[in-house]
mmCIF file of the N, C-alpha and C atoms, coordinates in Angstrom:
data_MODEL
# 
_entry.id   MODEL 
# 
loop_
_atom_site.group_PDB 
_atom_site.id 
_atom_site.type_symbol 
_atom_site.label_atom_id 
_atom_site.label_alt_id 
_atom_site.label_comp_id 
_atom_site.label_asym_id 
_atom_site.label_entity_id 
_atom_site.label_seq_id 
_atom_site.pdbx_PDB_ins_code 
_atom_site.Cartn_x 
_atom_site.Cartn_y 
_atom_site.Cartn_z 
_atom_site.occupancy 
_atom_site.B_iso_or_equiv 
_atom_site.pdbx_formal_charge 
_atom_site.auth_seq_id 
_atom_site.auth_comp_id 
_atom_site.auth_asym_id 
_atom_site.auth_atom_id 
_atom_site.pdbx_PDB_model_num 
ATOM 1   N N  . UNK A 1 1  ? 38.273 -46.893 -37.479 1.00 0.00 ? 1  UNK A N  1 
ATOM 2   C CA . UNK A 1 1  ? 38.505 -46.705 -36.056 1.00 0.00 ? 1  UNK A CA 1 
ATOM 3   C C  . UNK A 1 1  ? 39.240 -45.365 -35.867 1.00 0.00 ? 1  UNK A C  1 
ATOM 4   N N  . UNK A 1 2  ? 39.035 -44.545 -35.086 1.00 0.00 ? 2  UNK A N  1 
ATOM 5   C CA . UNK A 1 2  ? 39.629 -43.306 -34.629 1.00 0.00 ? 2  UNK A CA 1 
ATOM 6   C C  . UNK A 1 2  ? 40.511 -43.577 -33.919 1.00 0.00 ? 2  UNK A C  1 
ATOM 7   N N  . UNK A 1 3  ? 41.063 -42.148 -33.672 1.00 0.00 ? 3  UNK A N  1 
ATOM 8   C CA . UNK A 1 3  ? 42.820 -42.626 -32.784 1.00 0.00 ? 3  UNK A CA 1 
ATOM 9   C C  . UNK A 1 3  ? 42.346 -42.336 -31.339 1.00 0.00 ? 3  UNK A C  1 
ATOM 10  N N  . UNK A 1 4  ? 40.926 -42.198 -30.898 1.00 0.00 ? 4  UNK A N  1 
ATOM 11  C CA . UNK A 1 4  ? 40.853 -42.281 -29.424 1.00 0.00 ? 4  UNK A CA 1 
ATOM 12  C C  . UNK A 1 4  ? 40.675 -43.936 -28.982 1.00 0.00 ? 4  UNK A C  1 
ATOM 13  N N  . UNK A 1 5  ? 39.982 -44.491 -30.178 1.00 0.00 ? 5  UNK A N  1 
ATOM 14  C CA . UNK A 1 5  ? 39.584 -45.818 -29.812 1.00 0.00 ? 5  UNK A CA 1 
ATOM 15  C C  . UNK A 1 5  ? 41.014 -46.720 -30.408 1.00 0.00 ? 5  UNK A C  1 
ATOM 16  N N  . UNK A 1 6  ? 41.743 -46.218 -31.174 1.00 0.00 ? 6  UNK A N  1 
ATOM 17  C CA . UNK A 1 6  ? 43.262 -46.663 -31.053 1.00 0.00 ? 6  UNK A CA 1 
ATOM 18  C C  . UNK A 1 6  ? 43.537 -46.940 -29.800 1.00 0.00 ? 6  UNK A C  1 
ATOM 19  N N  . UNK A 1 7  ? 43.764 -45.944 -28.943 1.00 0.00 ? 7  UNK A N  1 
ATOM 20  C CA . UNK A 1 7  ? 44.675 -45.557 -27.795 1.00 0.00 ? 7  UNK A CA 1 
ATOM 21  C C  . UNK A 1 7  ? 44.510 -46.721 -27.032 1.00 0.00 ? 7  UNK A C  1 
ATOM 22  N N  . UNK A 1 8  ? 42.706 -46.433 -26.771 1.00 0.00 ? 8  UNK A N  1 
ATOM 23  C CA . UNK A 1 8  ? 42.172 -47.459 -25.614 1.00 0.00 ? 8  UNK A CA 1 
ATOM 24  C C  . UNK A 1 8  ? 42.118 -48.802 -25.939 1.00 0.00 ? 8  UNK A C  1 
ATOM 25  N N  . UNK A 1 9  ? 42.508 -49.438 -27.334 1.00 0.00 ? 9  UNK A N  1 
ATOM 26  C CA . UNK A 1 9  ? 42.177 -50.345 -27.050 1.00 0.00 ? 9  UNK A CA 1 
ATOM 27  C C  . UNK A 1 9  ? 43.529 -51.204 -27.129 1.00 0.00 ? 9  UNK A C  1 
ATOM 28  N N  . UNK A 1 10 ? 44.395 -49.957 -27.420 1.00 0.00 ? 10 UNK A N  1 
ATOM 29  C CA . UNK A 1 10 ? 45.950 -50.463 -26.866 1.00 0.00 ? 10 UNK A CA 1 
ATOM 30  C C  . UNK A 1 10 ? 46.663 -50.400 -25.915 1.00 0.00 ? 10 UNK A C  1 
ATOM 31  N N  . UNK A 1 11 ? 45.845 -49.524 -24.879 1.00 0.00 ? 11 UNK A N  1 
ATOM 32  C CA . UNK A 1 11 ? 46.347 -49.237 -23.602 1.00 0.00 ? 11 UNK A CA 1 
ATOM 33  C C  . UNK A 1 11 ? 45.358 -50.518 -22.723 1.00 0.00 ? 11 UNK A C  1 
ATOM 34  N N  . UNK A 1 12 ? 44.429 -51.535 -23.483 1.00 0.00 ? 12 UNK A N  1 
ATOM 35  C CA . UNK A 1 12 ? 43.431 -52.144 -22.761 1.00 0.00 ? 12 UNK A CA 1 
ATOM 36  C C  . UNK A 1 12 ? 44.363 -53.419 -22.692 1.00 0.00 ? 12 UNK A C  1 
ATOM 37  N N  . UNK A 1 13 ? 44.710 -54.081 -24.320 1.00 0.00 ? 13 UNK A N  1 
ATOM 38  C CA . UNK A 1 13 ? 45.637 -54.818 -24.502 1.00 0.00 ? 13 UNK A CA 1 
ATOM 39  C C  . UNK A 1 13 ? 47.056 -54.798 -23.335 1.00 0.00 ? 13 UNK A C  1 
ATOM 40  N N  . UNK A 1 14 ? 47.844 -53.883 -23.460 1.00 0.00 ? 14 UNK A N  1 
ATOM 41  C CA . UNK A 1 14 ? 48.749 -53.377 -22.747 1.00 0.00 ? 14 UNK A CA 1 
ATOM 42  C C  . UNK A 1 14 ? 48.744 -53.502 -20.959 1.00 0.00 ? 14 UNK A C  1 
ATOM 43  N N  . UNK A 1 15 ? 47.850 -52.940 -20.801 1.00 0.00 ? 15 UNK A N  1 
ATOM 44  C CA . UNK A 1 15 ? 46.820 -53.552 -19.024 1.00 0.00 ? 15 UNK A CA 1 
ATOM 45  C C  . UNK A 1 15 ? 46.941 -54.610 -19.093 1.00 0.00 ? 15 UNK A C  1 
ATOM 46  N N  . UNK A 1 16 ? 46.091 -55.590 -19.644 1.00 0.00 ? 16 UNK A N  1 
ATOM 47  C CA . UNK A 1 16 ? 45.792 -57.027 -19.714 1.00 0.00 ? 16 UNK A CA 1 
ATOM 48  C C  . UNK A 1 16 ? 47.244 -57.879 -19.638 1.00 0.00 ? 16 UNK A C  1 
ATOM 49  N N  . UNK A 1 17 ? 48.152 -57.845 -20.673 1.00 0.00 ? 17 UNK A N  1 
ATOM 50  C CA . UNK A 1 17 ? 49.130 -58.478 -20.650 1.00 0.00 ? 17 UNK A CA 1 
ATOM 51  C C  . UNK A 1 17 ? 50.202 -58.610 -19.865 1.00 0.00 ? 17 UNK A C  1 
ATOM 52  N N  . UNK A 1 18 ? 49.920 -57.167 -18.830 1.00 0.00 ? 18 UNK A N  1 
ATOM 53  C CA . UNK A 1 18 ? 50.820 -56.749 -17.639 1.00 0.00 ? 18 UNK A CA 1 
ATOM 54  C C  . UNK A 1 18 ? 51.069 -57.176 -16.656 1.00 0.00 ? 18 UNK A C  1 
ATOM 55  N N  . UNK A 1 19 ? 52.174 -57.754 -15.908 1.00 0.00 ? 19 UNK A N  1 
ATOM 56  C CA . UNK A 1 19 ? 52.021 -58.407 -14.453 1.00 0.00 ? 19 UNK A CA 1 
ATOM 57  C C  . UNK A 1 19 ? 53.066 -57.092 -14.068 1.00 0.00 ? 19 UNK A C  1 
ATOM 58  N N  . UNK A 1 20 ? 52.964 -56.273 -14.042 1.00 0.00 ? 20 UNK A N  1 
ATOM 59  C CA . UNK A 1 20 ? 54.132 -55.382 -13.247 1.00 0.00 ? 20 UNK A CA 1 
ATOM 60  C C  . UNK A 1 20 ? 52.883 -54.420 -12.703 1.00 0.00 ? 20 UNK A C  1 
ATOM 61  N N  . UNK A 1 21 ? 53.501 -55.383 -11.091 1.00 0.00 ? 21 UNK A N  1 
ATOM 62  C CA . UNK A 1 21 ? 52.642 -54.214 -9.849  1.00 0.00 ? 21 UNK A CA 1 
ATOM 63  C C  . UNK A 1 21 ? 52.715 -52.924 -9.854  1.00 0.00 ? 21 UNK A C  1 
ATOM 64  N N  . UNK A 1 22 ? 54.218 -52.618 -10.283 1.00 0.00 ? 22 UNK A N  1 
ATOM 65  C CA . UNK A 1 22 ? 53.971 -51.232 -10.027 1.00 0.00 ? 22 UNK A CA 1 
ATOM 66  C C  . UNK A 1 22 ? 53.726 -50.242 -11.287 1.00 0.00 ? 22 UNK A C  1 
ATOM 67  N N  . UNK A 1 23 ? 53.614 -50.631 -12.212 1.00 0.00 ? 23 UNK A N  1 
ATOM 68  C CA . UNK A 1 23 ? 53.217 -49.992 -13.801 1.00 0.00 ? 23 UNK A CA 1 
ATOM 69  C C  . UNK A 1 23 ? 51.678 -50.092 -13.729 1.00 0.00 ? 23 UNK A C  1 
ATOM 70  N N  . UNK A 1 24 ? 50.929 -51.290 -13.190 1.00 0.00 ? 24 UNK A N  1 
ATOM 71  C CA . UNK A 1 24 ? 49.151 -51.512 -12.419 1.00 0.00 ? 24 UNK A CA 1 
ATOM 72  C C  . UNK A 1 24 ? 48.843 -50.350 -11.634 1.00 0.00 ? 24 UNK A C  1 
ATOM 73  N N  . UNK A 1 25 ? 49.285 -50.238 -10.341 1.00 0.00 ? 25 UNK A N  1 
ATOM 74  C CA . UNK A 1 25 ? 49.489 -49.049 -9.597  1.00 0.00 ? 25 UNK A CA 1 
ATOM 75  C C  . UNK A 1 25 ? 49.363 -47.946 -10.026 1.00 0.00 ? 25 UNK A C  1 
ATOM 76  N N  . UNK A 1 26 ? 50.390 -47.428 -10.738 1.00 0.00 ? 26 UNK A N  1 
ATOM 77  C CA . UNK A 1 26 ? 51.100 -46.459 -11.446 1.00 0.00 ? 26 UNK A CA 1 
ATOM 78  C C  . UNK A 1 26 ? 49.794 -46.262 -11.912 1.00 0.00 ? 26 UNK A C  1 
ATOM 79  N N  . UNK A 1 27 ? 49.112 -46.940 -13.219 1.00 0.00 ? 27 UNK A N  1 
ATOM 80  C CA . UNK A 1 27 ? 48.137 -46.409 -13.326 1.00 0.00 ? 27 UNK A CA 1 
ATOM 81  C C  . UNK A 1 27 ? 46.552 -46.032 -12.968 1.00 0.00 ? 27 UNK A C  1 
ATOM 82  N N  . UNK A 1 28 ? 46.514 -46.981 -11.630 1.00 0.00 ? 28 UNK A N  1 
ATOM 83  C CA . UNK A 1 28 ? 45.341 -46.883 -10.770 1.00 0.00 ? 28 UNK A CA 1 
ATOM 84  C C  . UNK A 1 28 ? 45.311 -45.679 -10.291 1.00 0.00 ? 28 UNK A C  1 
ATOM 85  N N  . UNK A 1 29 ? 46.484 -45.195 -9.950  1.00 0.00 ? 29 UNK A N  1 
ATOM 86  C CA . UNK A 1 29 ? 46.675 -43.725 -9.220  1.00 0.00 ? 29 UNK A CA 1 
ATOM 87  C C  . UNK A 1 29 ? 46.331 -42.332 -9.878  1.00 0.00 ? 29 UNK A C  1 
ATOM 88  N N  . UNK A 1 30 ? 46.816 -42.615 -11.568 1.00 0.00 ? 30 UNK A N  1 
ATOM 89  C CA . UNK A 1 30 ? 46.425 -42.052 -12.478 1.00 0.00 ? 30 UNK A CA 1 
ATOM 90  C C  . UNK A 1 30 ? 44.934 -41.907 -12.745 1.00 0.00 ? 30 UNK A C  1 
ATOM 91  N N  . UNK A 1 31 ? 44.247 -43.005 -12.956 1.00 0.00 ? 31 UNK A N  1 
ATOM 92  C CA . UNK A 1 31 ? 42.661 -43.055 -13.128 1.00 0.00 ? 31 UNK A CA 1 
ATOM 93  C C  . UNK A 1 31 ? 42.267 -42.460 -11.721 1.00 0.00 ? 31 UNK A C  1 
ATOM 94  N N  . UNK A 1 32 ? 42.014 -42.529 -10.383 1.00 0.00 ? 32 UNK A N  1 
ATOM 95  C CA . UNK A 1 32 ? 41.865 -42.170 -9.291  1.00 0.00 ? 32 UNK A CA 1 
ATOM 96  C C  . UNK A 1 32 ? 41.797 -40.846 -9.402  1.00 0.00 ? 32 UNK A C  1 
ATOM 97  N N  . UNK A 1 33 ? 43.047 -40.315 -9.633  1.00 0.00 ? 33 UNK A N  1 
ATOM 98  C CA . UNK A 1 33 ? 43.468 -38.356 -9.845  1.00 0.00 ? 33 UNK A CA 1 
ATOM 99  C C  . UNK A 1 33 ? 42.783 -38.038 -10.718 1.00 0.00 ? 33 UNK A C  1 
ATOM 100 N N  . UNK A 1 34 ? 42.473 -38.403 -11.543 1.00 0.00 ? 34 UNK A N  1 
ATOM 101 C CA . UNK A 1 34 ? 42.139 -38.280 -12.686 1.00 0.00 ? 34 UNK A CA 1 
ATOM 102 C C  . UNK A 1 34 ? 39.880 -37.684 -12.714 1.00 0.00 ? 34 UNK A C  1 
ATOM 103 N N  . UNK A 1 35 ? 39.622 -38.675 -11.878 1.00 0.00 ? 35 UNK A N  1 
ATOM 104 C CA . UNK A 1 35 ? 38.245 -38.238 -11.555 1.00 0.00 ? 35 UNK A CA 1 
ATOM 105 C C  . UNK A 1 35 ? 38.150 -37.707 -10.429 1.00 0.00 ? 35 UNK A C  1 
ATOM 106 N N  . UNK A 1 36 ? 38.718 -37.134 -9.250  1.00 0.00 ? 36 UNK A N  1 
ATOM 107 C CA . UNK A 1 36 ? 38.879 -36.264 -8.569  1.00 0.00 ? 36 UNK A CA 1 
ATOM 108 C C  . UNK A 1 36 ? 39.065 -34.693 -9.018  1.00 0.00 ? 36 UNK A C  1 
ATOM 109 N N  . UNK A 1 37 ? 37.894 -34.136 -8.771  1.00 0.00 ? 37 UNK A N  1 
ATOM 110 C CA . UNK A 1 37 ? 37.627 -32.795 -9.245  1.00 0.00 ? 37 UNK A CA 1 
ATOM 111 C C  . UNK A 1 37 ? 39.359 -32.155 -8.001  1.00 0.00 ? 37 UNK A C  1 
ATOM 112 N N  . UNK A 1 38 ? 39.982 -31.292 -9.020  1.00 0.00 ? 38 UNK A N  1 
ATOM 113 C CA . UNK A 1 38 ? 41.039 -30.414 -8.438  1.00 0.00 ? 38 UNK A CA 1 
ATOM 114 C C  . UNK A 1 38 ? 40.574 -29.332 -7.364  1.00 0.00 ? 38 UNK A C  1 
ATOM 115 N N  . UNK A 1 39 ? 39.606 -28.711 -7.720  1.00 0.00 ? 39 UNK A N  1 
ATOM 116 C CA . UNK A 1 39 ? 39.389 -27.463 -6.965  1.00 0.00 ? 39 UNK A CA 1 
ATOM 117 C C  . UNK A 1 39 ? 37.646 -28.157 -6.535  1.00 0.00 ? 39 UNK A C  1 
ATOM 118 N N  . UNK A 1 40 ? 37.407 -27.672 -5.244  1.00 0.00 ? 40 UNK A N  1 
ATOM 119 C CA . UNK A 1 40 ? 35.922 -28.144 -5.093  1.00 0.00 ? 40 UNK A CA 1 
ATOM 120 C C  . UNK A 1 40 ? 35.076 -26.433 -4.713  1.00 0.00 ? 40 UNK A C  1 
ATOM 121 N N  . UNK A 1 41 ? 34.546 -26.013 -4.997  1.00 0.00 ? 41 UNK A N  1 
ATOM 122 C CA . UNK A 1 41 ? 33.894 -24.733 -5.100  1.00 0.00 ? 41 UNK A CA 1 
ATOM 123 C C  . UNK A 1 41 ? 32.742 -24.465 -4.519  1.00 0.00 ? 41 UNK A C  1 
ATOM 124 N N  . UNK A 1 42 ? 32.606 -24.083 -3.676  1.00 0.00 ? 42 UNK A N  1 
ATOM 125 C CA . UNK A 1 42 ? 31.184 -23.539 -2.774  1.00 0.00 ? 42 UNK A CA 1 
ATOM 126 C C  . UNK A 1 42 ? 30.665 -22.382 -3.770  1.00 0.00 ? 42 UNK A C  1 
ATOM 127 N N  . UNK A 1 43 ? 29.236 -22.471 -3.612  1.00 0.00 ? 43 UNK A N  1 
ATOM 128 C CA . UNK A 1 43 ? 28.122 -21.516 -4.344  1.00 0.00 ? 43 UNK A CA 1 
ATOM 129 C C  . UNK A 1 43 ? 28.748 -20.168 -3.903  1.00 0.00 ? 43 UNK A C  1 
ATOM 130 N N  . UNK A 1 44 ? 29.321 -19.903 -2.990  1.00 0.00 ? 44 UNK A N  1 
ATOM 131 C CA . UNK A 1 44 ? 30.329 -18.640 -2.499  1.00 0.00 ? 44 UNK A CA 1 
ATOM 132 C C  . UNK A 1 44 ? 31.089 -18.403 -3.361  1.00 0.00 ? 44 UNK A C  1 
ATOM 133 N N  . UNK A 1 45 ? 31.663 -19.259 -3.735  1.00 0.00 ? 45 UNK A N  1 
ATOM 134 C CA . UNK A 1 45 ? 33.221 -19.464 -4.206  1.00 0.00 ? 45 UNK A CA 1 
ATOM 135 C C  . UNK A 1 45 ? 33.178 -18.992 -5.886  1.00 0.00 ? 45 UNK A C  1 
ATOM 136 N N  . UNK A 1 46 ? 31.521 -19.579 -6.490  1.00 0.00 ? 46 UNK A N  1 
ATOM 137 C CA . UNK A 1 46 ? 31.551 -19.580 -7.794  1.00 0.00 ? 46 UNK A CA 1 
ATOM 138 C C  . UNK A 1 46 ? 30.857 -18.312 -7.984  1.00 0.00 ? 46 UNK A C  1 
ATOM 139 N N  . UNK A 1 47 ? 29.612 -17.302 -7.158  1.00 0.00 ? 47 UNK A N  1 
ATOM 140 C CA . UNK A 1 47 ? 29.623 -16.011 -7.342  1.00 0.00 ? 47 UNK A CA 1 
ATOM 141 C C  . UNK A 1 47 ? 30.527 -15.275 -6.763  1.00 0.00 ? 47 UNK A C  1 
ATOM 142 N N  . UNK A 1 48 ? 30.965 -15.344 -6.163  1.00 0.00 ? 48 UNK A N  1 
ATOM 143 C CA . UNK A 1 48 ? 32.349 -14.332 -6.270  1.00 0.00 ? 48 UNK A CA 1 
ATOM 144 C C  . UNK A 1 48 ? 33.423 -14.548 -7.091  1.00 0.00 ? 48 UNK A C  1 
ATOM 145 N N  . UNK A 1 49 ? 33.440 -15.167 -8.041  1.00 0.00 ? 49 UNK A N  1 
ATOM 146 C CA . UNK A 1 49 ? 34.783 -15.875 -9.357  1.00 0.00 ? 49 UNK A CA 1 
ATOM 147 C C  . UNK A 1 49 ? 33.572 -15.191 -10.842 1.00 0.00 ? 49 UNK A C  1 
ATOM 148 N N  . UNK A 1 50 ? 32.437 -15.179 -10.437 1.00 0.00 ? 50 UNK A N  1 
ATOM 149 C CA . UNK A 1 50 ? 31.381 -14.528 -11.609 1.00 0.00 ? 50 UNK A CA 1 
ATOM 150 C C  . UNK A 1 50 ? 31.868 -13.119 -11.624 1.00 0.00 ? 50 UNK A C  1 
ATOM 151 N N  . UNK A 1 51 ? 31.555 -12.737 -10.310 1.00 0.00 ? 51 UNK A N  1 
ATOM 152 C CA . UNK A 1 51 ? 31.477 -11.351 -10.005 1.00 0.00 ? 51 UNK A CA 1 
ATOM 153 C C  . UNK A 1 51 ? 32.546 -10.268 -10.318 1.00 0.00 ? 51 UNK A C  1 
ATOM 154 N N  . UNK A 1 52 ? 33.936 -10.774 -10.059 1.00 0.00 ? 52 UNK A N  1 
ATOM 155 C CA . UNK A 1 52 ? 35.556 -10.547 -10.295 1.00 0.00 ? 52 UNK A CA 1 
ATOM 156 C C  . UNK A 1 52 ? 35.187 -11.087 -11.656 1.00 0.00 ? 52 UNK A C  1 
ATOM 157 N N  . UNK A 1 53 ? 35.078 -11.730 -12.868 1.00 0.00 ? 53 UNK A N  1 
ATOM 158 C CA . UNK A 1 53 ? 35.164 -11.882 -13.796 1.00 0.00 ? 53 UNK A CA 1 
ATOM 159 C C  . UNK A 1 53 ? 34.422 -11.064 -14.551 1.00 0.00 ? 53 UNK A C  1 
ATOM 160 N N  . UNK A 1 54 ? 33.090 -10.406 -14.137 1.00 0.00 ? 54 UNK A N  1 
ATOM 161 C CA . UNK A 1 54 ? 32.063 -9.279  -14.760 1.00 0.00 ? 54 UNK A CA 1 
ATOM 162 C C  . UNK A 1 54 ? 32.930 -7.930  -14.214 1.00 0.00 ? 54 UNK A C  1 
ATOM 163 N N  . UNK A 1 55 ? 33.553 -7.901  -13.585 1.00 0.00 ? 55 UNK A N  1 
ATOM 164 C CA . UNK A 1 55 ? 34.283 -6.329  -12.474 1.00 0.00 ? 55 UNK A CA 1 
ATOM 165 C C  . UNK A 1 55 ? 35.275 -6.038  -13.768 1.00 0.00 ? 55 UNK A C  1 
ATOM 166 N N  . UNK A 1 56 ? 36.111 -7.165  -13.997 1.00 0.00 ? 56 UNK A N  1 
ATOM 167 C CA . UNK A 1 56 ? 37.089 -6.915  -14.794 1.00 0.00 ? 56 UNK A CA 1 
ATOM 168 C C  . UNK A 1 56 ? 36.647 -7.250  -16.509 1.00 0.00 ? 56 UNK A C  1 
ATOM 169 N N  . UNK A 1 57 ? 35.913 -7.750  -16.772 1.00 0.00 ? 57 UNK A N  1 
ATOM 170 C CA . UNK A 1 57 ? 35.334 -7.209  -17.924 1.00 0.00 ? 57 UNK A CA 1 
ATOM 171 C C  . UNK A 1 57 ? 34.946 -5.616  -17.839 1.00 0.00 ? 57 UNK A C  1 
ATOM 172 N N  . UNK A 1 58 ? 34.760 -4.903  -17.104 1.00 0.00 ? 58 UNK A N  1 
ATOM 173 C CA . UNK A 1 58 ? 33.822 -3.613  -17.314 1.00 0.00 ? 58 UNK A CA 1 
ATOM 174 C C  . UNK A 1 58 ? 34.956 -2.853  -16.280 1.00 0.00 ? 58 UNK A C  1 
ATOM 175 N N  . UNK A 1 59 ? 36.370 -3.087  -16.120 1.00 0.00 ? 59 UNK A N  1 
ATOM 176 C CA . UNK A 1 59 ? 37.503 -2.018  -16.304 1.00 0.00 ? 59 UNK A CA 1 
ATOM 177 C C  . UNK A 1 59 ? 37.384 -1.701  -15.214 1.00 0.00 ? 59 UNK A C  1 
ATOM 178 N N  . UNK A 1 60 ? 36.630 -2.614  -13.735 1.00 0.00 ? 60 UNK A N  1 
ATOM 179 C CA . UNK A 1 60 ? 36.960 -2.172  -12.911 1.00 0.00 ? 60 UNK A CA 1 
ATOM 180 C C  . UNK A 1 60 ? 37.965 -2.658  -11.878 1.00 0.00 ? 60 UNK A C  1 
ATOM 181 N N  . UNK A 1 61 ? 39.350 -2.720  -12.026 1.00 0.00 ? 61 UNK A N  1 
ATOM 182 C CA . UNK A 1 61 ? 40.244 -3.412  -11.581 1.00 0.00 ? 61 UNK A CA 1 
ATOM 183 C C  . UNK A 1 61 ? 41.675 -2.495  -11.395 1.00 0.00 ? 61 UNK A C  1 
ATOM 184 N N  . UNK A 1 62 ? 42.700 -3.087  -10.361 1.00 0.00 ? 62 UNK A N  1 
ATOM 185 C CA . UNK A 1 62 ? 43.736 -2.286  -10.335 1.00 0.00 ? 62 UNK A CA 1 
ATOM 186 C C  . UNK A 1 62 ? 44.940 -2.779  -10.918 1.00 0.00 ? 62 UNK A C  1 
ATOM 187 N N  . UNK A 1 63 ? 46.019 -2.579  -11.482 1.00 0.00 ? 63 UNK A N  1 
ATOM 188 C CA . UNK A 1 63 ? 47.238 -3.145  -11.907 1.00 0.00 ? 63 UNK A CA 1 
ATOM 189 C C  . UNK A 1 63 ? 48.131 -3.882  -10.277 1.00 0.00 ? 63 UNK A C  1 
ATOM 190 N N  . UNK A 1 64 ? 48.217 -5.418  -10.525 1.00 0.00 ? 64 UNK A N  1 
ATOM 191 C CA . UNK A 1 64 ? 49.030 -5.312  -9.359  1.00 0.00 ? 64 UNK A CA 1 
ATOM 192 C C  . UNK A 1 64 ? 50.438 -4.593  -9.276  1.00 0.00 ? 64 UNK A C  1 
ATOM 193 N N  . UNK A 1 65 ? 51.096 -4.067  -9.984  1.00 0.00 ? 65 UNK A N  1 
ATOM 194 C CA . UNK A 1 65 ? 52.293 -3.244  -9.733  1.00 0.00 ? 65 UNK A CA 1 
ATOM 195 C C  . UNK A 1 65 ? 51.860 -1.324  -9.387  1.00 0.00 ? 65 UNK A C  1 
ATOM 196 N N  . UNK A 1 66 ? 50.904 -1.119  -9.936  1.00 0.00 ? 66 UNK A N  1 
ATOM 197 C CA . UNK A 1 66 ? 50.137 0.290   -9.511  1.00 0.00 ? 66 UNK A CA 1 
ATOM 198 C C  . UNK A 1 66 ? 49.440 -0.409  -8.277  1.00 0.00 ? 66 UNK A C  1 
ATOM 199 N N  . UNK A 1 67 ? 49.094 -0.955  -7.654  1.00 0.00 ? 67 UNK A N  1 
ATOM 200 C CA . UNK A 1 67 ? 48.693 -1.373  -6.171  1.00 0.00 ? 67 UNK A CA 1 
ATOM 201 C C  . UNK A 1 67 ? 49.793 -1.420  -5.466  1.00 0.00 ? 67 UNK A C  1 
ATOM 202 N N  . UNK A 1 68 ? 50.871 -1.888  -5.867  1.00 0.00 ? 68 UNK A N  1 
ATOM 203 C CA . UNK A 1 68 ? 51.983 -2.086  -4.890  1.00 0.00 ? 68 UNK A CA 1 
ATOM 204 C C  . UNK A 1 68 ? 52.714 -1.044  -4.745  1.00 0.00 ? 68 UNK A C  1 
ATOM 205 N N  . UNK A 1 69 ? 53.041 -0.077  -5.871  1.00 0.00 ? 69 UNK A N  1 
ATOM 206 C CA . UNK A 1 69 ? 53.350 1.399   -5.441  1.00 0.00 ? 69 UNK A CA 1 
ATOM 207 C C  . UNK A 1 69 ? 52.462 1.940   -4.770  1.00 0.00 ? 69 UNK A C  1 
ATOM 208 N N  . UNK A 1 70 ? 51.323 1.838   -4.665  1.00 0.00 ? 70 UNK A N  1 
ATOM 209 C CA . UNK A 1 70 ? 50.436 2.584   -4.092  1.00 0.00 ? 70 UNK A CA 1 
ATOM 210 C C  . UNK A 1 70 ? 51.109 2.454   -2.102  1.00 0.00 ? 70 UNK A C  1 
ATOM 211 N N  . UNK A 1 71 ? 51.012 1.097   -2.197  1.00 0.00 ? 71 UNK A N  1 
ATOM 212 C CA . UNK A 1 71 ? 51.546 0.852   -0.735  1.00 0.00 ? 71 UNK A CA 1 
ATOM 213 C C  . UNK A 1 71 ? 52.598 1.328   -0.121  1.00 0.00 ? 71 UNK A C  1 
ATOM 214 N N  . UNK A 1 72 ? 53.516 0.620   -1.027  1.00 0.00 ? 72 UNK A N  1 
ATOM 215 C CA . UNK A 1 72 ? 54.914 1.295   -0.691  1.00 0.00 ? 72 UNK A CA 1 
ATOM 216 C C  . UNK A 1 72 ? 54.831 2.693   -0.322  1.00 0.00 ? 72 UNK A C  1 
ATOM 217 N N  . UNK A 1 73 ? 53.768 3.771   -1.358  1.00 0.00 ? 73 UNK A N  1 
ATOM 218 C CA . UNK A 1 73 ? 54.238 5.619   -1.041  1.00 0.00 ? 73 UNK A CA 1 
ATOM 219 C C  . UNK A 1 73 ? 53.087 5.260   0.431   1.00 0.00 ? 73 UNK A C  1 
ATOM 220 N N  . UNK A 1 74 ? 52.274 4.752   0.619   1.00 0.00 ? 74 UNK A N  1 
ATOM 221 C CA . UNK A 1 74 ? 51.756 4.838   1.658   1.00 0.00 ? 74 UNK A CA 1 
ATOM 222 C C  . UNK A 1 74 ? 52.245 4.507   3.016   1.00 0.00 ? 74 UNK A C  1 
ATOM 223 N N  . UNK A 1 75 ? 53.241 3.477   3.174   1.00 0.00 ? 75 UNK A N  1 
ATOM 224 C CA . UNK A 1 75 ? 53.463 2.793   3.822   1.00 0.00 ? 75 UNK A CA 1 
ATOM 225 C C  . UNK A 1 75 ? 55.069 4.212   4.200   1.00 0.00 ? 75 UNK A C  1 
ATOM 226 N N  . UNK A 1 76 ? 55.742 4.933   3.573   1.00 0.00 ? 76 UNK A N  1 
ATOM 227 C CA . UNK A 1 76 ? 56.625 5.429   3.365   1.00 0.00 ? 76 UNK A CA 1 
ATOM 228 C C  . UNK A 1 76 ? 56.268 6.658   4.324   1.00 0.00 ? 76 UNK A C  1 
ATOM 229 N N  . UNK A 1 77 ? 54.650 6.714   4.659   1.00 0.00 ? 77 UNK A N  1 
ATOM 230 C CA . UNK A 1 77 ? 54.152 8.493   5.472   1.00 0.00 ? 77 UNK A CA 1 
ATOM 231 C C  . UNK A 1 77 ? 53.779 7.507   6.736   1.00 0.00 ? 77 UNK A C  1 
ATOM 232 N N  . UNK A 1 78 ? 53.504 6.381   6.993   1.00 0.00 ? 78 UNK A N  1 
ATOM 233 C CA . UNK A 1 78 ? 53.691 6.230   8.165   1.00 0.00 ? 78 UNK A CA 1 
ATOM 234 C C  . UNK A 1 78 ? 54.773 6.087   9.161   1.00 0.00 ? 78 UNK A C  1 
# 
């Protein structure tokens, strides 16, 4: 037996034997979060995350601290 099928079948045991509502809970909430994708991404969302990821492979990008001087001397002639 492997230690994934360890886990589960001690965390299955462990479930089963449990009457504490809120340790049940506790982990319903867990499984729930758990298959809920974090970020949800529009076909927008994922070529433009391609696109910035090919830009900056091929060196075309700015330092954010050389961007922010940039502003500042700019911002300094208005």
């Amino acid at each position: 037996m492997n230690k994934a099928e360890q886990i589960k079948r001690n965390l299955i045991s462990r479930i089963e034997d449990s009457e504490d509502l809120n340790f049940l809970n506790a982990l319903q909430t867990i499984f729930d979060s758990s298959e809920q994708a974090l970020y949800k991404l529009s076909a927008d969302d994922e070529s433009s995350i391609k696109i910035s990821h090919s830009e900056i492979q091929n060196g075309r990008f700015h330092k954010n601290d050389d961007v922010i001087s940039e502003m500042k001397e700019w911002l300094k002639k208005k």
